[in-house]
matplotlib code that plots the C-alpha trace (Angstrom):
import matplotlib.pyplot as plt

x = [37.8, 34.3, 33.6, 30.6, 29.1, 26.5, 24.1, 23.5, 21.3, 21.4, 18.1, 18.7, 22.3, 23.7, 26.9, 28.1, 30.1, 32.5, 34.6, 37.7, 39.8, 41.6, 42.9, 41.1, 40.2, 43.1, 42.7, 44.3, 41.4, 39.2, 37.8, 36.7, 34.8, 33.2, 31.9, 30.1, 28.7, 27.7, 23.5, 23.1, 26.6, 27.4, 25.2, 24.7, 25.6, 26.8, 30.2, 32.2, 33.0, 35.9, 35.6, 39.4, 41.0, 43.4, 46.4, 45.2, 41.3, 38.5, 38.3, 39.4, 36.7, 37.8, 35.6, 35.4, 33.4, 31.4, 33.7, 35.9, 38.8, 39.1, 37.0, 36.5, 34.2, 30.9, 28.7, 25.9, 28.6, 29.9, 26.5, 26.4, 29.6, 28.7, 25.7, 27.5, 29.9, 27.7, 26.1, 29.3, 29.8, 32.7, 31.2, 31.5, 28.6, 27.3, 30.2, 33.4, 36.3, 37.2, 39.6, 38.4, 39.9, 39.3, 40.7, 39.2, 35.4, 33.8, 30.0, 27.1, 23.9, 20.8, 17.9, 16.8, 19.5, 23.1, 25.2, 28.2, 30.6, 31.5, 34.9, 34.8, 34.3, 36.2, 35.3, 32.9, 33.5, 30.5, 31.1, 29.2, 26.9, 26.3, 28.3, 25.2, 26.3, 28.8, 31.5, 32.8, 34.7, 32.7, 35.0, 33.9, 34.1, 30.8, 29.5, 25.6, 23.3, 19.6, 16.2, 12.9, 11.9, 13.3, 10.9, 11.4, 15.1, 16.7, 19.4, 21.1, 21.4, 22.4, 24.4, 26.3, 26.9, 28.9, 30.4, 32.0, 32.8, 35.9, 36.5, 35.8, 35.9, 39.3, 38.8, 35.4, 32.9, 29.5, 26.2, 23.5, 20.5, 18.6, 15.0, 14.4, 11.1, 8.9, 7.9, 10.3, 11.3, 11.8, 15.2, 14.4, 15.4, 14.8, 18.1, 19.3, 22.8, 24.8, 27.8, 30.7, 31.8, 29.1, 28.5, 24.5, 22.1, 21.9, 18.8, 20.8, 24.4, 25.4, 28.5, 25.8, 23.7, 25.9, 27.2, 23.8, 22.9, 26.4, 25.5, 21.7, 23.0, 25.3, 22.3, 19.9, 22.4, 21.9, 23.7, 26.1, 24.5, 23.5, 21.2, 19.4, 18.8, 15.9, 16.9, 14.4, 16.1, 14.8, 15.4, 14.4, 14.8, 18.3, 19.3, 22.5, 23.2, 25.8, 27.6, 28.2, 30.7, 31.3, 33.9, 32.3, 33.4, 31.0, 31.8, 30.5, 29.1, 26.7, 25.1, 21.6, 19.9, 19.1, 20.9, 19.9, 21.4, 19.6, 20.4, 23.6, 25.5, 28.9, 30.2, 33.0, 35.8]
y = [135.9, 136.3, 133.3, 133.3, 129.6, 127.6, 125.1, 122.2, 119.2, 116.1, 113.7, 115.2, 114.4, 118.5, 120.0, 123.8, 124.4, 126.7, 128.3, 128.3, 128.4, 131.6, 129.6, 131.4, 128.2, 125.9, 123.1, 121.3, 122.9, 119.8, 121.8, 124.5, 121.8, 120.7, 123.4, 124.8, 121.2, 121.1, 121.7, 123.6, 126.0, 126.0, 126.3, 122.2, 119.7, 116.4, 117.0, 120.1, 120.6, 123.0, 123.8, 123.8, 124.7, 122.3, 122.6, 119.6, 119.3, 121.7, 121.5, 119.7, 118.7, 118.5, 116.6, 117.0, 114.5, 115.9, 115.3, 117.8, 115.4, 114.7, 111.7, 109.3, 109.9, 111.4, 110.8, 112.9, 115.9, 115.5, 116.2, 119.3, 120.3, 119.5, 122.2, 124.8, 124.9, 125.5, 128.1, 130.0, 129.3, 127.1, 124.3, 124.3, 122.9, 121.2, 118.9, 119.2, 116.7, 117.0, 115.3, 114.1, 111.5, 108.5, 110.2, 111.5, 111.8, 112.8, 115.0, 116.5, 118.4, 118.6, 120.5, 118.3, 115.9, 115.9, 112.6, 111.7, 109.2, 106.6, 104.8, 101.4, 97.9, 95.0, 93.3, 92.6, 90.1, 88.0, 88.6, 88.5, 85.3, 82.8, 84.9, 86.8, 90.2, 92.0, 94.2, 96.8, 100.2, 102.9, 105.4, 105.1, 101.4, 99.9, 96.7, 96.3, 93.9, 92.6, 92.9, 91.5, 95.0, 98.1, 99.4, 96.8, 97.2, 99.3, 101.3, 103.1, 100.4, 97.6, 99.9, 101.2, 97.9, 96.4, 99.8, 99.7, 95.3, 94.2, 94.3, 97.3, 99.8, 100.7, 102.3, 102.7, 101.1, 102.6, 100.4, 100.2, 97.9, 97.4, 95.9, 94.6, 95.8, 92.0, 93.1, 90.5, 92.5, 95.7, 96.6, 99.0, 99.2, 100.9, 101.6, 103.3, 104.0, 104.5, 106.7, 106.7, 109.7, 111.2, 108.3, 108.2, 108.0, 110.1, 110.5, 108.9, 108.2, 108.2, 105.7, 103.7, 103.7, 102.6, 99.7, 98.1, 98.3, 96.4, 93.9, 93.9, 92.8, 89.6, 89.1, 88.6, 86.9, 89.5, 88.6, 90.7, 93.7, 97.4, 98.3, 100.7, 100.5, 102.7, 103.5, 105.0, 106.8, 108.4, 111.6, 110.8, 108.9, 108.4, 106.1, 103.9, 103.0, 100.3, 97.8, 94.3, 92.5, 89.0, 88.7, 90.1, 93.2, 96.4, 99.8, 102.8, 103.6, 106.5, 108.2, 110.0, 112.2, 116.0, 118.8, 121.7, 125.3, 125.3, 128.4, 131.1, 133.3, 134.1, 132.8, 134.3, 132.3]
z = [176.1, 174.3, 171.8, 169.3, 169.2, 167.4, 169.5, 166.8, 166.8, 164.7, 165.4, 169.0, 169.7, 170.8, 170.2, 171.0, 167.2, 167.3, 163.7, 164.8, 161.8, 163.6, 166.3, 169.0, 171.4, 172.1, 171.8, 175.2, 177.1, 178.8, 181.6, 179.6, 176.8, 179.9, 181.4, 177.7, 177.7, 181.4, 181.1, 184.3, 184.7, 180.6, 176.9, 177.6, 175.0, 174.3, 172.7, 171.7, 167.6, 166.9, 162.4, 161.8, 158.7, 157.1, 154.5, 152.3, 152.7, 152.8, 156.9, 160.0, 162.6, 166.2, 168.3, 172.3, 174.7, 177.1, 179.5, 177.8, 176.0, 172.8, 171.4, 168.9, 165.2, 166.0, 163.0, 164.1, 165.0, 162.0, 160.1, 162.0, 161.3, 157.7, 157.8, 159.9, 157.2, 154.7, 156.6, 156.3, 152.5, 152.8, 150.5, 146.7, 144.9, 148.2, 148.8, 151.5, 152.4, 155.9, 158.4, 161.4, 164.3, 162.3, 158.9, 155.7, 155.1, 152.1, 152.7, 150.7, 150.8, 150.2, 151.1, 153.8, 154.5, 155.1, 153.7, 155.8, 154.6, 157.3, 157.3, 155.4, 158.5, 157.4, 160.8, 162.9, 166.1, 167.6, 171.6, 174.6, 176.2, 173.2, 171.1, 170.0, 170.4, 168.3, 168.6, 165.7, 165.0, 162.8, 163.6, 167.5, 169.5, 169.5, 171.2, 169.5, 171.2, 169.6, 171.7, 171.1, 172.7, 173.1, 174.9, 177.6, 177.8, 180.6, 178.0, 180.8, 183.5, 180.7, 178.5, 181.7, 183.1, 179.5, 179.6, 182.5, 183.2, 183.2, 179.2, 178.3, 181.7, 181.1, 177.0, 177.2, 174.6, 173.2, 173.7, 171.2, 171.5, 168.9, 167.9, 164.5, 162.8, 162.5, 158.7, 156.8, 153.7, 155.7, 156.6, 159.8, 163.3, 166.4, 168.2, 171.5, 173.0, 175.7, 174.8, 176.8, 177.1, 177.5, 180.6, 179.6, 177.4, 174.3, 172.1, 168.7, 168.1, 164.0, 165.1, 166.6, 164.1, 161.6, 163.6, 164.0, 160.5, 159.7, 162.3, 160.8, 157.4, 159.6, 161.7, 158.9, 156.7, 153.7, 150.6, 148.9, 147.6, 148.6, 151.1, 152.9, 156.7, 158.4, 161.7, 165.0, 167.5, 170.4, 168.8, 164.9, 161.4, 160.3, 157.2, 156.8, 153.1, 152.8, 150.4, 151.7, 149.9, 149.3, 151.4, 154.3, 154.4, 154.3, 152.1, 150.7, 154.4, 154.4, 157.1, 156.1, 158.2, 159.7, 161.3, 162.3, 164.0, 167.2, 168.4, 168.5, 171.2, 172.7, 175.8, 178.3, 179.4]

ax = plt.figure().add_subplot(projection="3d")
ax.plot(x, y, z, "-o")
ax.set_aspect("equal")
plt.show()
């Protein structure tokens, strides 16, 4: 079998897209998702995206860990698959509703950035030594931990060892760390991850980004309202835009930020 793919990036996080609204790839293959993703023997990526067609919304997004099984929401995936679609004319007047793991998610484009809807967080747990950390779902698990400096903090050695203790190990957990800018009235971060899955470090995480900039607004006590959180990943800017309510919970979730079409082939399997 010959398949055409698309090598995307989104603030350097990689996926091999593939249109598969003709049913061409099954979608029980694990060994073959990991092999395409495997950077020496495949095309090399973090995740596999399969562009589905559905009966009720515009598109379905199927989402593959590197390891080749199906994961949880990849915000930075779904960006991509946001601007593949419109490469291929799908959206009407630069908006789609698509499905993904985690459910519905509304999307729109502009010339330079893609705007990805994020499910709404109605909790966030304090966990870890202190209770300083915190723990949330955006779609993906994520455990989020605060550092005076990023720069200083081992992300693969750390973020592998919460991954894998005795809590977590079993599921899996994604770990951000994240250093708050020293500027008071500035609401920016810079933020790295370790994605399970993908068992390393990955140059930005969307799911990740949005966690820490719910656990920003808790950290620094922000009061109800509607913000905008800068976030520096290894592999570029993305912004979260979020409501905080006064009840604590957090809405209208958006995830800002670049994709871009890498590079295109076909692959034999």
């Amino acid at each position: 079998m010959i398949t055409n793919f698309y090598k995307y990036q989104g603030t350097g996080n990689d996926f091999v897209i593939v249109d598969n609204r003709a049913g061409q790839v099954p979608l029980n293959k694990p060994t073959l998702f990991k092999h395409w993703c495997d950077r020496r023997f495949g095309i090399g990526a973090d995740g596999v995206i399969l562009l589905q067609s559905h009966d009720t919304h515009d598109l379905e997004m199927k989402y593959f860990n590197a390891n080749g099984h199906e994961g949880s929401m990849c915000g930075n995936g779904g960006r991509c698959f946001v601007h593949f679609a419109n490469s291929l004319g799908i959206l009407k007047d630069k908006k789609l509703n698509f499905l993904a793991v985690d459910g519905l998610h509304e999307a729109k484009i502009d010339e330079k950035w893609i705007y990805l809807k994020m499910k709404d967080v109605s909790s966030l747990k304090k966990v870890g030594q202190g209770m300083a950390d915190y723990e949330m779902d955006t779609g993906s698990p994520h455990y989020v931990r605060f550092v005076n400096k990023l720069s200083e903090t081992d992300v693969w050695s750390d973020g592998r060892t919460i991954r894998h203790n005795e809590v977590y190990d079993k599921a899996g957990i994604n770990v951000n760390f994240a250093e708050i800018s020293d500027s008071k009235d500035v609401h920016e971060m810079k933020i790295g991850t370790f994605e399970r899955g993908v068992e390393d470090v990955t140059l930005s995480c969307g799911t990740g980004v949005t966690a820490c900039s719910i656990a920003f607004a808790d950290q620094k006590n922000l009061p109800p309202g509607d913000y905008l959180i800068d976030c520096q990943t290894d592999g570029g800017h993305l912004k979260v835009s979020l409501t905080k309510t006064a009840n604590g919970t957090y809405q209208d979730l958006w995830l800002v930020g670049p994709a871009a079409c890498s590079f295109q082939g076909t692959i034999a399997w």
